[in-house]
N, C-alpha and C positions, 0 to 999 in steps of 0.2 A: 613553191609558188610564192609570191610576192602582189605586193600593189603599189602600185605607181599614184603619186598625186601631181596634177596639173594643175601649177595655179597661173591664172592671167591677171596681174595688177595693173591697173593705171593710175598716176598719181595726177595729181593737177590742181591747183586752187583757184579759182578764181574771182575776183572783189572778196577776198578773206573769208571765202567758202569754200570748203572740200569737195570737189567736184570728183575724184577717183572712185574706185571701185577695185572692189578683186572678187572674182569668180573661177572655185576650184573644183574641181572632180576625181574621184579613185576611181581607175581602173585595177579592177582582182584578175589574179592567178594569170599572172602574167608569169612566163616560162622563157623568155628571151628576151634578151635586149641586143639593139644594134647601134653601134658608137662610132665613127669616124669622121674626121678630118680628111678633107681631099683637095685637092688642085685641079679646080674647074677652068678650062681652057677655050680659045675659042673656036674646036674642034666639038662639036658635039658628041658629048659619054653618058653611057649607063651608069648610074649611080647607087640604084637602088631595081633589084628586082624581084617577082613575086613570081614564084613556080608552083604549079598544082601539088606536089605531094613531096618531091625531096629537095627541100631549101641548102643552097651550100652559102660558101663566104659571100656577103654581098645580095643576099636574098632570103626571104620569107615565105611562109609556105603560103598561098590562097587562103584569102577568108580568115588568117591568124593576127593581121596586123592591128592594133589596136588602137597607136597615136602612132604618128610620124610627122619629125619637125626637122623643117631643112633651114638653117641658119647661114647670111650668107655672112660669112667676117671681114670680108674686105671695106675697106669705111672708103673708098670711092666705086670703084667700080658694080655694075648691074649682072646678075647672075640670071638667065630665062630659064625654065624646068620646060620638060616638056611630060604628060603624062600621057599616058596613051595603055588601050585596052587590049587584051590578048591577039584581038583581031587584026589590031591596026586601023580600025575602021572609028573609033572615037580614037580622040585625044581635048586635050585643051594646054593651054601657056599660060604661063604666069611669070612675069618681072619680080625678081626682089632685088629691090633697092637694095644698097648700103646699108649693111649692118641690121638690116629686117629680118625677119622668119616669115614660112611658110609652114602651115601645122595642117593637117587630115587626123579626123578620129577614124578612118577603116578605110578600106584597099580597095574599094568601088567606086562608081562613078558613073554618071550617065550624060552625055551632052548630045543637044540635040542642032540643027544649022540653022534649025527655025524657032519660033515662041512654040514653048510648050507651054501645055494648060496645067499649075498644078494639082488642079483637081485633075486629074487623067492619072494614067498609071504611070509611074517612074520606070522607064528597064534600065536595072542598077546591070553594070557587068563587072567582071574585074580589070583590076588594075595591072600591068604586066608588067611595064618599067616607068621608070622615071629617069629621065636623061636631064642634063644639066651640060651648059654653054656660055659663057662668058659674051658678051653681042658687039664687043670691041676685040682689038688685036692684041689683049691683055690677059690676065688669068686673076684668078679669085680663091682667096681658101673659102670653102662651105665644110659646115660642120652638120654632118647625118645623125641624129635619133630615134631610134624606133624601139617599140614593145611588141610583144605580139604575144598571142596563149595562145 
């Protein structure tokens, strides 16, 4: 087993004061990592998926994932994810600009079409894939990392 450290730095000064910050975290006994570089197109692909009990190339088991961070490396074009729940019945989107990340610390999710209260109860579900599309007639490399115990 292994531990992973996450750190997020921001640097910045401004009027000759250090306005940055960095904020780090271990995650323990992490047993898998997942590493890829891929050619995101504007055909919508699976990118990353998460299976109940036997994870192959490309996938995680439920409930193991611990960080995952989608990098997009193309320094013009926009990469959309889409995430979505075992059901098919949640999902949500997210844009990453040029050359941003997109990070989750665990494989659930809950989205609702209305305001929820967060005092009420969250119903977290799993997460099943993550698809990724380019939203032009162009492609993108994105760089995949994930942990999981």
């Amino acid at each position: 087993m292994a531990t992973l450290t996450v750190s997020i730095q921001e640097e910045i000064t401004i009027n000759g004061k250090d306005r940055g910050n960095t904020n780090s975290i271990s995650i323990t006994s992490v047993t898998e990592t997942f590493n890829r570089v891929l050619t995101a197109s504007a055909t919508e692909q699976n990118i990353i998926e998460f299976q109940a009990t036997n994870p192959s190339g490309g996938a995680l088991a439920n409930g193991t994932c611990q960080y995952l961070r989608v990098t997009n490396l193309d320094s013009s074009n926009n990469v959309d994810l889409r995430i979505q729940t075992s059901t098919d019945t949640k999902e949500y989107l997210v844009r990453i600009g040029a050359l941003e990340s997109f990070i989750l610390f665990n494989d659930t999710m809950d989205v609702n079409a209305t305001t929820a209260d967060l005092d009420g109860v969250i119903d977290l579900d799993q997460i099943e894939v993550i698809k990724a599309k380019v939203p032009t007639a162009s492609t993108a490399d994105i760089e995949i990392f994930a942990v999981a115990t």
